[in-house]
MOPAC internal coordinates of N, CA, C and O (Angstrom, degrees):
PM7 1SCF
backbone

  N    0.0000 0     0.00 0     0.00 0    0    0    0
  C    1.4558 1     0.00 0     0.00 0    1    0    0
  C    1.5282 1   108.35 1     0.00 0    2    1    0
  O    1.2310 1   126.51 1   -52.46 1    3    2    1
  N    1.3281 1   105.09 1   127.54 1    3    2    1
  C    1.9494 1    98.77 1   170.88 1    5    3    2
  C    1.4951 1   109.22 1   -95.92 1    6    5    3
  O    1.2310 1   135.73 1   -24.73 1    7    6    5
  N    1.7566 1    87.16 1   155.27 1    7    6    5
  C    1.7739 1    88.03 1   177.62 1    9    7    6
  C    1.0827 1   105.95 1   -74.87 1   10    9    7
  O    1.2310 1   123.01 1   -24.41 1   11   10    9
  N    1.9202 1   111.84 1   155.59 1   11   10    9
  C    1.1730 1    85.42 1  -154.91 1   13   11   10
  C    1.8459 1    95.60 1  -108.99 1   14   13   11
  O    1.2310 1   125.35 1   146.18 1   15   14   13
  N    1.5690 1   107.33 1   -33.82 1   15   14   13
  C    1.3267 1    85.20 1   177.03 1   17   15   14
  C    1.8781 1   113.46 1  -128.27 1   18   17   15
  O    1.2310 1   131.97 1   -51.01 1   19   18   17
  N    1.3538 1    94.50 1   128.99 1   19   18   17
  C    1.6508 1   104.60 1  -176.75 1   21   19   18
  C    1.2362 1   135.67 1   -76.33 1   22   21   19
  O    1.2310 1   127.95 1  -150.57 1   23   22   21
  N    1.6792 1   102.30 1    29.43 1   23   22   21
  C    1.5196 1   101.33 1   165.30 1   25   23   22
  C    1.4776 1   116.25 1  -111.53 1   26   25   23
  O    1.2310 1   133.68 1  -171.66 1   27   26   25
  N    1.4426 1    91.16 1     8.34 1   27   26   25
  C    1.8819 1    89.46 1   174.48 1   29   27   26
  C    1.3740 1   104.63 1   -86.00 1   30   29   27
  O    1.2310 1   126.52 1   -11.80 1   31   30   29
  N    1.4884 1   105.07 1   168.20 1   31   30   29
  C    1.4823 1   124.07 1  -148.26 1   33   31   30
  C    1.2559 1   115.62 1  -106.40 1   34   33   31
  O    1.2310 1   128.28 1   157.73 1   35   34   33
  N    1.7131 1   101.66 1   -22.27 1   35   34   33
  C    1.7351 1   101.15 1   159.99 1   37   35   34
  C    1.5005 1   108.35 1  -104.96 1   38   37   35
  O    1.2310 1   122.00 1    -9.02 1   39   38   37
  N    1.2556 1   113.77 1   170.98 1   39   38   37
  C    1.5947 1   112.16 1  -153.70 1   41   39   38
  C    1.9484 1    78.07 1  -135.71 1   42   41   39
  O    1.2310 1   125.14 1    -2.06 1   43   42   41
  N    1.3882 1   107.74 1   177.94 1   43   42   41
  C    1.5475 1   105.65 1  -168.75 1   45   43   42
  C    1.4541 1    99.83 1   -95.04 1   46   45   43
  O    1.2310 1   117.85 1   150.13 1   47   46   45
  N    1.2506 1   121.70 1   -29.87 1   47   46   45
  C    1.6575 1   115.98 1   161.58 1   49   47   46
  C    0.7416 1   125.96 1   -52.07 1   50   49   47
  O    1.2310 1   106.71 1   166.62 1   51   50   49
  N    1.4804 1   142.34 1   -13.38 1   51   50   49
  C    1.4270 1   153.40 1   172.38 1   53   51   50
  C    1.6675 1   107.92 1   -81.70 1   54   53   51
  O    1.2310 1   127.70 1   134.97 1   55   54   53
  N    1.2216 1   102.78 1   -45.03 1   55   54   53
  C    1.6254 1    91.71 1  -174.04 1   57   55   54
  C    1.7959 1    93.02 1   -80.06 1   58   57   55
  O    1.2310 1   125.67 1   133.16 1   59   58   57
  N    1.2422 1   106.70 1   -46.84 1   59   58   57
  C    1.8304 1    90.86 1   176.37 1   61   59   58
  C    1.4973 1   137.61 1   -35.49 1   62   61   59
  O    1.2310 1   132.85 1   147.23 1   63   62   61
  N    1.4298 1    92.77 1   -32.77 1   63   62   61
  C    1.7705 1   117.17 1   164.25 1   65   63   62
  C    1.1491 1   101.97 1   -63.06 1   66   65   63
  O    1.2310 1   121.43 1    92.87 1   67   66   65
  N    1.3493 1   114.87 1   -87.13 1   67   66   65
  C    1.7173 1   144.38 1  -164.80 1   69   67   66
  C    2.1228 1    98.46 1   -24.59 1   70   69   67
  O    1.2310 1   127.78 1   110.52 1   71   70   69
  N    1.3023 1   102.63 1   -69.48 1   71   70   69
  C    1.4074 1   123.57 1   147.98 1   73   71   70
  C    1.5343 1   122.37 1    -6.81 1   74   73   71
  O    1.2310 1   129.25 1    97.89 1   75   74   73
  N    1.2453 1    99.79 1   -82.11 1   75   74   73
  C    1.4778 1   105.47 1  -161.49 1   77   75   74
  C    1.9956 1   101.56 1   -83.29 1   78   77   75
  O    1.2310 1   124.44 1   161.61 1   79   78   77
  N    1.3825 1   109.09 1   -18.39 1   79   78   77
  C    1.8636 1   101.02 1  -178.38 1   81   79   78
  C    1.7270 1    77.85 1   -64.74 1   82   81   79
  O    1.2310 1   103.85 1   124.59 1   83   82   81
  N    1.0467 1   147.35 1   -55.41 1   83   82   81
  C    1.8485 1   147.21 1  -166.87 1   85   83   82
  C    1.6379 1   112.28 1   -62.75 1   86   85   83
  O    1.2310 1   132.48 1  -174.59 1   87   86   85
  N    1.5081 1    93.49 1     5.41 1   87   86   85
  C    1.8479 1    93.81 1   174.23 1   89   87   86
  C    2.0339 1   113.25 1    65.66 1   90   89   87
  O    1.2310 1   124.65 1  -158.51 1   91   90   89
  N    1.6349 1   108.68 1    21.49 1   91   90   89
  C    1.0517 1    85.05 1   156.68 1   93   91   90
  C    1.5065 1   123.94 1  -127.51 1   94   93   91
  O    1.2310 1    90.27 1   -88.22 1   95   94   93
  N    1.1839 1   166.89 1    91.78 1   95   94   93
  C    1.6477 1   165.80 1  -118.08 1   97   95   94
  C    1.5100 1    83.50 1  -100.79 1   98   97   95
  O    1.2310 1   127.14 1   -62.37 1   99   98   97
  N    1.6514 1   103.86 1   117.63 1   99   98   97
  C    1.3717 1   109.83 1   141.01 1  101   99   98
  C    1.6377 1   108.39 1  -120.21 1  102  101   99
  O    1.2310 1   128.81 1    -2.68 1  103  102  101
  N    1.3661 1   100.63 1   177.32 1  103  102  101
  C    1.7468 1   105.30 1  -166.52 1  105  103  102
  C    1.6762 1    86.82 1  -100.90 1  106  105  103
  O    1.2310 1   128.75 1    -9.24 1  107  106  105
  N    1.7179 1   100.75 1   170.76 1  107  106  105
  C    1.6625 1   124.04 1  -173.94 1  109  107  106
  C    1.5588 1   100.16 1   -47.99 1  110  109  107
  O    1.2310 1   127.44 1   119.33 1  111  110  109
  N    1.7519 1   103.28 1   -60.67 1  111  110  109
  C    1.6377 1    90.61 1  -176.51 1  113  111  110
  C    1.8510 1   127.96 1   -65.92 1  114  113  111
  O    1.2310 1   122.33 1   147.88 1  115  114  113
  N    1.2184 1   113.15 1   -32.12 1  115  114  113
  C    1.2009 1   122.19 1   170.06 1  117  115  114
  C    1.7740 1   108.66 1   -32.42 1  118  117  115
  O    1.2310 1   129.15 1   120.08 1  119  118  117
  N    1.7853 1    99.98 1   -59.92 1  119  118  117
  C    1.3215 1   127.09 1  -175.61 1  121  119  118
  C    1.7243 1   109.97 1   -31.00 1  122  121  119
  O    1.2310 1   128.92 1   113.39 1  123  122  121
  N    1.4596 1   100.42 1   -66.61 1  123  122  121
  C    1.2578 1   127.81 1  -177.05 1  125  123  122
  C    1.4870 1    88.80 1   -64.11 1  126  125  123
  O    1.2310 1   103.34 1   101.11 1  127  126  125
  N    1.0837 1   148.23 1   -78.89 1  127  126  125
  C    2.0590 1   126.00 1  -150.36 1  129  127  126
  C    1.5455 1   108.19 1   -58.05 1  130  129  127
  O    1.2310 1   127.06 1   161.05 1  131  130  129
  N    1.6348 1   104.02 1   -18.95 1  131  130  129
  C    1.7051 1   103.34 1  -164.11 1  133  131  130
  C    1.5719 1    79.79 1   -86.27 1  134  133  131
  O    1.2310 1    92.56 1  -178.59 1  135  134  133
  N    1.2603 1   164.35 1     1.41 1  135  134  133
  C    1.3673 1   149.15 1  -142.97 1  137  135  134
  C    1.7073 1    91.46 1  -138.67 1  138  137  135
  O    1.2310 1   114.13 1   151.74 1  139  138  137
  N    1.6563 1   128.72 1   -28.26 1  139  138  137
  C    0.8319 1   108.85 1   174.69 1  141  139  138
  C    1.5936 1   120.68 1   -94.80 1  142  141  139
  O    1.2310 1   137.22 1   162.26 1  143  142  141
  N    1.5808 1    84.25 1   -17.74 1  143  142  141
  C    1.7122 1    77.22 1   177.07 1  145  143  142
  C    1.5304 1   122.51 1   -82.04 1  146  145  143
  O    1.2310 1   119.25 1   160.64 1  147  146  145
  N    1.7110 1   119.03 1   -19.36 1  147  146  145
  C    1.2405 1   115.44 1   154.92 1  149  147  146
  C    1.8219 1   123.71 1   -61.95 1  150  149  147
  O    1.2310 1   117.50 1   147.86 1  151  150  149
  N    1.2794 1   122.37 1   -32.14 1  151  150  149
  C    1.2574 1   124.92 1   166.13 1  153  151  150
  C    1.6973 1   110.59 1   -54.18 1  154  153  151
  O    1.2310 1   119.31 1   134.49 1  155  154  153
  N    1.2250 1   118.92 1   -45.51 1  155  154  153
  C    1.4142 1   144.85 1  -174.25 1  157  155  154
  C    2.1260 1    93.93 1   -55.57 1  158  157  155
  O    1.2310 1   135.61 1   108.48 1  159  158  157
  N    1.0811 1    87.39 1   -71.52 1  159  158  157
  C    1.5607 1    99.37 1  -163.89 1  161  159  158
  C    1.4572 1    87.18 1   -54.92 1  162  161  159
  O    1.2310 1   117.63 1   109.41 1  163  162  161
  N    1.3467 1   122.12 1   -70.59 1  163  162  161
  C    1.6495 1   114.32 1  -150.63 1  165  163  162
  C    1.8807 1   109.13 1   -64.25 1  166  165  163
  O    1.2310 1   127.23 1   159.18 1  167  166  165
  N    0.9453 1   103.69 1   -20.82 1  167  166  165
  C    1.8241 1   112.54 1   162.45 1  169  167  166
  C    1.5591 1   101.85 1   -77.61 1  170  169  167
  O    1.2310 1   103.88 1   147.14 1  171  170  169
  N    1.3424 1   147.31 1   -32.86 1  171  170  169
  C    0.9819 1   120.13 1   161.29 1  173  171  170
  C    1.5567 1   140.03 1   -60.78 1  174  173  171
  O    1.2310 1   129.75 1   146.11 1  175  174  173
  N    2.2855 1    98.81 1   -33.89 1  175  174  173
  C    1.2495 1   106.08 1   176.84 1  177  175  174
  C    1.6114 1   107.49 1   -67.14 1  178  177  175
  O    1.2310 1   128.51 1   149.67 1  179  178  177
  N    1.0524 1   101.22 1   -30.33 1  179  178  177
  C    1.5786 1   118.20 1  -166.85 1  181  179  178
  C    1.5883 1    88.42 1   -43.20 1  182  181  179
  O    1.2310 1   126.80 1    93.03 1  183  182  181
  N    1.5121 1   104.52 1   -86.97 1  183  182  181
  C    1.4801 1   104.24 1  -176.33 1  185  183  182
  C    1.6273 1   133.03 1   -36.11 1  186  185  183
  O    1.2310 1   129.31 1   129.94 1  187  186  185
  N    1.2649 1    99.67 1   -50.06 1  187  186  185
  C    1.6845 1    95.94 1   176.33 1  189  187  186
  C    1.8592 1   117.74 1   -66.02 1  190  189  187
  O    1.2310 1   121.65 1   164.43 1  191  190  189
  N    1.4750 1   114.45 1   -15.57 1  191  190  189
  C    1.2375 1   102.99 1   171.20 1  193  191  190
  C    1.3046 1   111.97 1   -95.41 1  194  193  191
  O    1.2310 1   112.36 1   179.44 1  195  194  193
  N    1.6143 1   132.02 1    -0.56 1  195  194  193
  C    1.1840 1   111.15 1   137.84 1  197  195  194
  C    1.3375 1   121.78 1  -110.54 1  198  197  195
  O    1.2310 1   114.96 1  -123.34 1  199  198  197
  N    1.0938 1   127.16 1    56.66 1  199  198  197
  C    1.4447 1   145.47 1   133.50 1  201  199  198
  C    1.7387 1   113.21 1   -83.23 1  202  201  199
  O    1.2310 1   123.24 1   127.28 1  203  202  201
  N    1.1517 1   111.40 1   -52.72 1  203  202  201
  C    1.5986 1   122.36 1   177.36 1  205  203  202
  C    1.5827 1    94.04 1   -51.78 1  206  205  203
  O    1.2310 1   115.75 1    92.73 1  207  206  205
  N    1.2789 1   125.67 1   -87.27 1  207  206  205
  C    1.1108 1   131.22 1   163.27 1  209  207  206
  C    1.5585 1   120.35 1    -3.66 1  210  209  207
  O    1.2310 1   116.01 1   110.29 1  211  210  209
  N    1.4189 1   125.19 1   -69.71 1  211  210  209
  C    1.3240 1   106.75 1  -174.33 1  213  211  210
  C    1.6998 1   123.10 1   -66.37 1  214  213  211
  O    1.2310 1   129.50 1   162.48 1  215  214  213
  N    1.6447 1    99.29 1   -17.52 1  215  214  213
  C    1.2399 1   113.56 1   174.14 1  217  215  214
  C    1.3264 1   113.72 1   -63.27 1  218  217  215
  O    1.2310 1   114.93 1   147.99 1  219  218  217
  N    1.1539 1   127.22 1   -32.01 1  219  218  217
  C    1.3807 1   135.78 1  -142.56 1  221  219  218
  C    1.6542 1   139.81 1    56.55 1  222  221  219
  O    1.2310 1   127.87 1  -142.87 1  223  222  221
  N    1.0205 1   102.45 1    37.13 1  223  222  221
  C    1.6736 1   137.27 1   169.65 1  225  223  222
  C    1.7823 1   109.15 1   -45.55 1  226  225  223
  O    1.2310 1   132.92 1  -101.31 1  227  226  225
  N    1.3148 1    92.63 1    78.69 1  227  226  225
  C    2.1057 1    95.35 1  -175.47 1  229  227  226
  C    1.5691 1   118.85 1   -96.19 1  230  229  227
  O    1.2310 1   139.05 1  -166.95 1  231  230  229
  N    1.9873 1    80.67 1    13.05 1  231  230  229
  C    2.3026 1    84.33 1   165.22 1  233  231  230
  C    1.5906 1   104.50 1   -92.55 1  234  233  231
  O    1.2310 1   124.44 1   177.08 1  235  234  233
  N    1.1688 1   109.09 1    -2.92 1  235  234  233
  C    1.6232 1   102.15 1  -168.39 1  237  235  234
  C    1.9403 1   103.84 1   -89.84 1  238  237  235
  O    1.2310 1   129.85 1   -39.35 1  239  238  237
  N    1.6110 1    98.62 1   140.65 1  239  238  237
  C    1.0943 1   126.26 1  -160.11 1  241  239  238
  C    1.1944 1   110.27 1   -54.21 1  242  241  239
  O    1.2310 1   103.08 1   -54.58 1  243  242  241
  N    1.3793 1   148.66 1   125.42 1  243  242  241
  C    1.2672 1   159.92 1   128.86 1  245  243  242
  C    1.6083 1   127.77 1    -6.08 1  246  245  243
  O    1.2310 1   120.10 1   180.00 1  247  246  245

């Protein structure tokens, strides 16, 4: 699998590190799906809290 885009700031060797000091070994590609799907998720929260936001949503957390 190639990475796919190189302006993010963690690289997949980093979580392979990050990873294994926590005792668990994942491999390069592993690295990379766990990196896109956290990019994935936090662009999703991203969006819905400014979705809440334009709504004006004043239960959402501080």
């Amino acid at each position: 699998m190639k990475y796919l885009n190189p302006k993010r700031s963690i690289k997949p060797q980093k979580v392979i590190k990050v990873l294994k000091e926590h005792g668990q070994e994942v491999t390069y590609e592993q690295a990379e799906l766990i990196l896109d799907f956290m990019y994935k998720f936090g662009q999703i929260a991203i969006e819905q809290y400014v979705v809440k936001d334009e709504k004006g949503d004043e239960n959402r957390t501080q």
